[in-house]
C-alpha positions as CSV (number, residue, x, y, z in Angstrom):
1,X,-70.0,-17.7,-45.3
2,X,-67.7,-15.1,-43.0
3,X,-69.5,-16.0,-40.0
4,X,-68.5,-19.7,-40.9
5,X,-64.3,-18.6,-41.8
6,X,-64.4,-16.6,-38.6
7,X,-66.1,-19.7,-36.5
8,X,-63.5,-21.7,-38.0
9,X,-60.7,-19.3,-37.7
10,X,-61.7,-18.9,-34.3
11,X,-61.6,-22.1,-33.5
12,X,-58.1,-22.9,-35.1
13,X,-56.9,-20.1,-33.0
14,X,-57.8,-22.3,-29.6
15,X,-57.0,-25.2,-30.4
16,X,-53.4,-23.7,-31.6
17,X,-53.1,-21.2,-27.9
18,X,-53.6,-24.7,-26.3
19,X,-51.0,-26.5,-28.1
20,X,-48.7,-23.8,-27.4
21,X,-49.3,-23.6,-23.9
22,X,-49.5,-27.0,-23.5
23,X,-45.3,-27.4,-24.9
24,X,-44.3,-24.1,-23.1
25,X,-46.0,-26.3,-19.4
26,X,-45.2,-30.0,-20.1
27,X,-41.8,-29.0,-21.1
28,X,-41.0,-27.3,-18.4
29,X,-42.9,-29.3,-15.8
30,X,-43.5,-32.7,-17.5
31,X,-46.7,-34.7,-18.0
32,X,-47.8,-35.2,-14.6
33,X,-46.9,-31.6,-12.8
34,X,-48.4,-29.7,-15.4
35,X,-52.0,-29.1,-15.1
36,X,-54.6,-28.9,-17.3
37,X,-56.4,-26.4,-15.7
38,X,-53.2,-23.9,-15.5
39,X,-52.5,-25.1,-19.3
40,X,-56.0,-23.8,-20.2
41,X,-55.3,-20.6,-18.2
42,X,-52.3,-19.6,-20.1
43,X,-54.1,-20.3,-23.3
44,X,-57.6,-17.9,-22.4
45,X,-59.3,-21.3,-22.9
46,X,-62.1,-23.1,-20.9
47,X,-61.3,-26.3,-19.3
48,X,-63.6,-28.2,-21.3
49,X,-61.4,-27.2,-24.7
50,X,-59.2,-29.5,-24.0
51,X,-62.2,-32.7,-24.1
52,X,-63.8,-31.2,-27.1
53,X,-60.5,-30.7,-29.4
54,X,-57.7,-33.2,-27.7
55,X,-60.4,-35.7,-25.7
56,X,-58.3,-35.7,-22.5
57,X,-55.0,-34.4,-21.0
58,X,-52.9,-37.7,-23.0
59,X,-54.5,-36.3,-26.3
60,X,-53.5,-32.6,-25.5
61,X,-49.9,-33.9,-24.7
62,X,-49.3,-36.0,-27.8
63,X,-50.3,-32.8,-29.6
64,X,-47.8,-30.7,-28.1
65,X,-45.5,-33.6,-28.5
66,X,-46.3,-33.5,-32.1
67,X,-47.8,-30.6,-33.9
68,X,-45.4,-28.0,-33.1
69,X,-43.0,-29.7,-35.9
70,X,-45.8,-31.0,-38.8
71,X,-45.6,-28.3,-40.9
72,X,-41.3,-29.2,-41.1
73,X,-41.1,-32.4,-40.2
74,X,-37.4,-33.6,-39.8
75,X,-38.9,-36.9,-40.2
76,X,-38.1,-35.9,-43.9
77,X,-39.6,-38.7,-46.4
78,X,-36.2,-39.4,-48.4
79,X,-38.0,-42.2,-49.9
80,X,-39.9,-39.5,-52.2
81,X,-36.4,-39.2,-53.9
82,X,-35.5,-42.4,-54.5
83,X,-36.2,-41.3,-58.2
84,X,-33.9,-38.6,-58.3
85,X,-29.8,-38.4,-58.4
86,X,-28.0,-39.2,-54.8
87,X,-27.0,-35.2,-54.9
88,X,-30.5,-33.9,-55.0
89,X,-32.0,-36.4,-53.4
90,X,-29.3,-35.8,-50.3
91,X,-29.9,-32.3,-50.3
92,X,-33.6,-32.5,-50.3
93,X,-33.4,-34.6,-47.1
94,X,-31.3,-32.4,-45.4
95,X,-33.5,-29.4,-46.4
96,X,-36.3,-30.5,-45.0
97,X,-35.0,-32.5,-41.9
98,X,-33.0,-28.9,-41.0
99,X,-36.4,-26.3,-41.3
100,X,-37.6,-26.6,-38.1
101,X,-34.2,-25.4,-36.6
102,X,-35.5,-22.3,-38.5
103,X,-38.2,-22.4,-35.8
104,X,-36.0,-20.6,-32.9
105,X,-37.6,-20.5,-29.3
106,X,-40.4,-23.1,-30.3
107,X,-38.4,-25.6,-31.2
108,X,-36.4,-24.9,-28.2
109,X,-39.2,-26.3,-26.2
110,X,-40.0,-29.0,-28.6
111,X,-36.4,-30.4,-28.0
112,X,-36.6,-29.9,-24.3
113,X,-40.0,-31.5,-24.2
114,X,-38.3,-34.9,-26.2
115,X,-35.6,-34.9,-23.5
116,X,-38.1,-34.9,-20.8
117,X,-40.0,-37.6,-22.4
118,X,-36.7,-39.6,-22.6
119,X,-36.3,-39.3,-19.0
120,X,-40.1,-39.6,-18.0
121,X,-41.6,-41.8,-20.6
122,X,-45.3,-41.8,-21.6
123,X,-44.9,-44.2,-24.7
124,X,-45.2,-41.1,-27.1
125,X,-41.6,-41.0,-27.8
126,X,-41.5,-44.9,-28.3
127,X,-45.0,-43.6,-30.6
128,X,-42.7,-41.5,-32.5
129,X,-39.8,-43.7,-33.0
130,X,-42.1,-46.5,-34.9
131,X,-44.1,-43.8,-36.6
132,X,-41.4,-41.4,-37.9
133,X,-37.9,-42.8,-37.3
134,X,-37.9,-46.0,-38.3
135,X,-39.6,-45.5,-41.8
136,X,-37.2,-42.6,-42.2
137,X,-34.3,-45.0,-41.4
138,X,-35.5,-47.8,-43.3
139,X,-35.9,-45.9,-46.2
140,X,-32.6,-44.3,-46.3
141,X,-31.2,-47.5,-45.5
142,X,-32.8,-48.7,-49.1
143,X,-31.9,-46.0,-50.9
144,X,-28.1,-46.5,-49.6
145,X,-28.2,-50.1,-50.5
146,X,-29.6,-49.1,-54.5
147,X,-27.2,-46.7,-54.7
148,X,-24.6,-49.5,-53.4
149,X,-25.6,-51.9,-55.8
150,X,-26.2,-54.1,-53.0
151,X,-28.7,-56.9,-52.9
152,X,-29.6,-56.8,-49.5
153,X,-28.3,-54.1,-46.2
154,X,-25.8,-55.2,-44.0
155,X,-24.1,-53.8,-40.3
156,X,-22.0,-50.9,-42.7
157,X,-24.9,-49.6,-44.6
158,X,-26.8,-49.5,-41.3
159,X,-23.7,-47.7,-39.5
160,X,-23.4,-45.5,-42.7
161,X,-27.5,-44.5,-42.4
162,X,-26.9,-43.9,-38.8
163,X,-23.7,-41.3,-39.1
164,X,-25.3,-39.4,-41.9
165,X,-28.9,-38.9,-40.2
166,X,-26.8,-38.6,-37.3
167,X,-25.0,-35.4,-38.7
168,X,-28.3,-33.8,-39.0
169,X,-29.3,-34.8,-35.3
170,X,-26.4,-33.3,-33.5
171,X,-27.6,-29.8,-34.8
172,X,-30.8,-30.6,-32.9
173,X,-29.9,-32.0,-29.6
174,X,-26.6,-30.1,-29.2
175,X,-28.6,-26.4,-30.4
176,X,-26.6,-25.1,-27.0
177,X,-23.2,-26.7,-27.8
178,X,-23.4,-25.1,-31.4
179,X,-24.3,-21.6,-29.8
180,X,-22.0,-21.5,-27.4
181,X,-19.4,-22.7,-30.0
182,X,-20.8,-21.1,-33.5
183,X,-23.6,-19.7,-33.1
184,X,-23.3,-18.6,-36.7
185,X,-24.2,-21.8,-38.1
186,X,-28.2,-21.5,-36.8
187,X,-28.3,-18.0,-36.9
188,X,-30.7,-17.1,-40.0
189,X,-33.0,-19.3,-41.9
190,X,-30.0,-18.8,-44.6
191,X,-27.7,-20.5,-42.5
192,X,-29.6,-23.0,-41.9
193,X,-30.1,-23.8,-46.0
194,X,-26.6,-23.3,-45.7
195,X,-25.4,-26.3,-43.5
196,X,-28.6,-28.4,-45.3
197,X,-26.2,-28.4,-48.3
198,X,-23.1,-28.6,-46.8
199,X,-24.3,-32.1,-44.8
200,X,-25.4,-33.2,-48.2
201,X,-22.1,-32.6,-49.2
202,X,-20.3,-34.6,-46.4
203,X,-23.0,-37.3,-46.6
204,X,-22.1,-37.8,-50.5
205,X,-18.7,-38.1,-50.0
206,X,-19.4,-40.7,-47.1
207,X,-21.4,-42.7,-49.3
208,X,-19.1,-42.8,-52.5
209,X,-16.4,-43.7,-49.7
210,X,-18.2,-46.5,-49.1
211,X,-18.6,-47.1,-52.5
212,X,-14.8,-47.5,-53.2
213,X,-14.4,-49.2,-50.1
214,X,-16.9,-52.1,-51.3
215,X,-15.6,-51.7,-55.3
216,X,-19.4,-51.3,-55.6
217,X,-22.3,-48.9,-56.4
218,X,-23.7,-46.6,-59.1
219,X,-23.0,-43.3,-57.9
């Protein structure tokens, strides 16, 4: 039974020094000038690793595009709350969707990885948009319009969904604004639970806005 947990520990440990490598490379060189072999050299791993845990250079590259944010996703499932009061459910969302800004240099090279994507497509950010974004959107955009009392979403209730995921997003693709601006905001794990609850906070107030602007909803 050790020798198995160790095999498997062992292994986990691989596959992880080639993800890493993997981000640190494509994000600084992009898909094609980053090579496989020099990715397995800066992870200690044999070229064949990437075949046996990734099947080819696209599979290691959606990995790094990937993995490095599963554990935090900020493609938070705010459908899981439709249940709960607009408050909690607001600053659950924005809980999760901030963690992996509590990631530091990692998710430095995730971002910059995304932007390179953006600029030389490989389909894996188009990949992310139907698998992550849109179901978040939609499902915000669902909650708004029960919270609403609305029948059916309309061009505000999308704008509204847009401007309060879009709160969240600024803190991700302008991390280097923010620093050179307040850096305090990002600069614990504290800080970060900290704006999580203040953008809840805004959002609510957008939303009951909207509310008084339609004579509607069940706030």
């Amino acid at each position: 039974m050790v020798k198995n947990a160790n095999t498997e520990a062992e292994i986990n440990d691989a596959r992880s020094r080639l993800v890493r490598s993997a981000l640190r490379l494509f994000a600084e060189k992009g898909y094609e000038a980053a090579s496989t072999r020099e990715i397995c050299e800066a992870a200690g791993a044999n070229i064949s690793a990437i075949r046996y845990y990734f099947g080819d250079k696209a599979g290691l590259y959606r990995a790094a595009f990937t993995e490095p944010m599963d554990d935090s996703p900020c493609g938070s499932d705010i459908s899981a709350y439709a249940d709960l009061p607009l408050p909690e459910a607001l600053s659950r969302f924005f809980s999760e969707f901030l963690e992996p800004l509590k990631k530091g240099e990692e998710l430095g090279l995730v971002m910059k990885l995304h932007f390179r994507e953006m600029i030389e497509p490989t389909g894996a950010w188009q990949q992310e948009i139907d698998a992550e974004i849109k179901p978040q959107h939609t499902a915000l955009v669902s909650l708004l319009k029960s919270h609403l009392g609305l029948q059916r979403s309309d061009a505000d209730v999308q704008r509204l969904t847009f401007a309060i995921i879009g709160m969240a997003v600024y803190f991700y693709v302008g991390q280097d604004v923010v620093a050179a601006i307040a850096p305090q905001l990002l600069s614990t794990p504290k800080t970060v639970d900290n704006l999580a609850e203040s953008l809840a906070g805004y959002a609510l107030s957008m939303i009951e806005g909207e509310a008084q602007r339609r004579g509607t909803g069940n706030l």
